[in-house]
N, C-alpha and C positions, 0 to 999 in steps of 0.2 A: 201414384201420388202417396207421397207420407202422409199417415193419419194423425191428424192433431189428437195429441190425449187430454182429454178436460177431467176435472174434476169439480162435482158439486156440489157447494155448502150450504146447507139450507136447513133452520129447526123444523120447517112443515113438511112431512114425510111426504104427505100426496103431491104439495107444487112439486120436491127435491124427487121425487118420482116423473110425475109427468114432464117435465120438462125434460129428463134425461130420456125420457121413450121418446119425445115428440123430435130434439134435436135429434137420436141418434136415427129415424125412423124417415130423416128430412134431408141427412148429411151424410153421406157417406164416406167423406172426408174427415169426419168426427166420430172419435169413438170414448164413448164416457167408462174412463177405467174407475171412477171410484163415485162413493157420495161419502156426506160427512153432517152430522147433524148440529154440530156445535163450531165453534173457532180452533180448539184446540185439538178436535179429529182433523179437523181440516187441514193443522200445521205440519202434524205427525203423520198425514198420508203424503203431502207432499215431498215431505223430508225421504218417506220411505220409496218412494215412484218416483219416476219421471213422469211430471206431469207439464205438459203444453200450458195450457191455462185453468186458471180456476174461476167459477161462476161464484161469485162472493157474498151469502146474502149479508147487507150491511150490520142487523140487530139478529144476533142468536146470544146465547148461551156460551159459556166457557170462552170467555175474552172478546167475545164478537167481532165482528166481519174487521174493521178495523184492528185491531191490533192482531190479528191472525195476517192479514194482509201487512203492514211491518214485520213480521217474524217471517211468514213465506219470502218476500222480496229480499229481507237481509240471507234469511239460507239458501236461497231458490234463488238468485236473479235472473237466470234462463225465464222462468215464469212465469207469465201473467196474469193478473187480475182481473178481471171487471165484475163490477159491484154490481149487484142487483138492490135495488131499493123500491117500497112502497110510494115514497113522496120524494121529488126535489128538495134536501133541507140543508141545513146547514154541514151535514155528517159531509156532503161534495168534496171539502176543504180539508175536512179530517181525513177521505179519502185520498186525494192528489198527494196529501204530504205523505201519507203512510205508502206510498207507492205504487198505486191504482191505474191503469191503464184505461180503464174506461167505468164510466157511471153511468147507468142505463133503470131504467122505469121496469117493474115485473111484469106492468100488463101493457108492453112491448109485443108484437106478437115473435110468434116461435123462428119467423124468415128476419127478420129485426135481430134475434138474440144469436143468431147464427153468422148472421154478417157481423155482428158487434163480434163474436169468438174470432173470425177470422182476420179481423181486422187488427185488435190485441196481437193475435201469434204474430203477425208481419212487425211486430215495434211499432206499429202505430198506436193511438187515442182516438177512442169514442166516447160521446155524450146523448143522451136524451135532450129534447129541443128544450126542457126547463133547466138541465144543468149547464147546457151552453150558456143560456142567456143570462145565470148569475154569475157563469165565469167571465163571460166578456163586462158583463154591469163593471164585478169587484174591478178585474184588469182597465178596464177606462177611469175608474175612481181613483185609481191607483196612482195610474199614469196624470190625470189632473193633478194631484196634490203632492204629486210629486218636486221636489223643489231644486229648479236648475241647478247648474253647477255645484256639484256638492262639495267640490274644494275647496269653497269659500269658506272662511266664516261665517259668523252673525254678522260680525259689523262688517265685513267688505260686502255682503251682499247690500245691507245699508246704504255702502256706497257708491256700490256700482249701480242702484237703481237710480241716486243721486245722479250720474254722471248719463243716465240714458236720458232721466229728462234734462240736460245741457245745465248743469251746476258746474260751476267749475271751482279749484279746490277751496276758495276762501270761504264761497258759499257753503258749501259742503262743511267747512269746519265752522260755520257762524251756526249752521241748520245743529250739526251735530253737538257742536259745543266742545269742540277739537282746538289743539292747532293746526294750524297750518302743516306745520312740517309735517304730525303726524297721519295728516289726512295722503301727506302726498307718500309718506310710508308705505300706507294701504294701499295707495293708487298703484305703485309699484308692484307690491305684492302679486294684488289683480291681473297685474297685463302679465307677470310671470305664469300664474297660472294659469290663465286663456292662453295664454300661447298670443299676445296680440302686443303692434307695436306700439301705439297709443291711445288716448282714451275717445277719441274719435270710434276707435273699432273695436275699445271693448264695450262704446255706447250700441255700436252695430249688432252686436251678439248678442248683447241685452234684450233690444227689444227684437231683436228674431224670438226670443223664446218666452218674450208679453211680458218683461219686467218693466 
């Protein structure tokens, strides 16, 4: 079996030590070709190695775990990341976007940190059970307020909620303060972009998705 090569960034020399004895002492599959004590050794070992994945601590010195992790991903995209952090915070997010394959807790034990390495090298993602649950939190907040059909307008969505509770176009132009003609403008518009024949079925579609 090929040996994952990892590398360690960490500013605490004893964790950025102990954890490179205890993985390599645990995996045999793993072998730690480097440490790094800052973001900025960390970008320049990568650049210089092949390195499998990198154990990322989130806050160091010399650009920290974050933007060392955007600069490894832009020159490395073979690469992998995963972050190591003290607390679940907000950095999660600064993570995913800077290109982080997994977010994991430091006092994870050592068979935890090991499956997380392995898991990264295969292109997969790992989280700690507090980073999952603010990712799924944000992603369902997300997805609520998210606002149907985005091809709408402002005012055709006006209208089309007009038309799911059974307005039909006069009302619709008395409620709005339209005319007529231009209500049925929109109305038209509407069923071109649903893709629908009349306003029976773009009232159908409406309330599928709670308008």
């Amino acid at each position: 079996m090929t040996s994952l090569r990892v590398l360690v960034a960490d500013d605490h020399e004893i964790y950025r030590a102990g954890i490179a004895a205890m993985v390599s002492s645990r995996a045999p599959d793993i072998t730690i070709v480097g440490e790094a004590a800052d973001g900025k050794s960390a970008v320049e070992f990568a650049q210089q190695r092949d390195v499998d994945v990198v154990l990322m601590d989130v806050r160091m010195p010399g650009g920290g775990g974050i933007l060392a992790t955007r600069d490894i991903v832009r020159l490395r995209p073979g690469t992998s990341v995963l972050m190591l952090t003290m607390f679940d915070d907000d950095a999660l997010f600064d993570a995913l976007r800077a290109g982080a394959r997994g977010y994991i807790l430091k006092n994870a034990t050592v068979d935890e940190i090991i499956d997380a390495i392995r898991c990264v090298a295969r292109g997969e993602v790992i989280f700690s059970a507090g980073a999952a649950e603010r990712l799924l939190t944000f992603v369902t907040a997300s997805a609520a307020n998210a606002r149907p059909f985005p091809q709408l307008t402002d005012r055709e969505h006006d209208i089309l909620r007009l038309i799911a509770r059974g307005d039909d176009p006069h009302r619709i132009a008395r409620t709005l303060d339209l005319t007529v003609k231009t209500v049925c403008n929109y109305i038209a518009s509407i069923l071109t972009k649903l893709q629908v024949r009349d306003r029976e079925a773009a009232a159908a579609r409406a309330r599928e998705v709670g308008l």
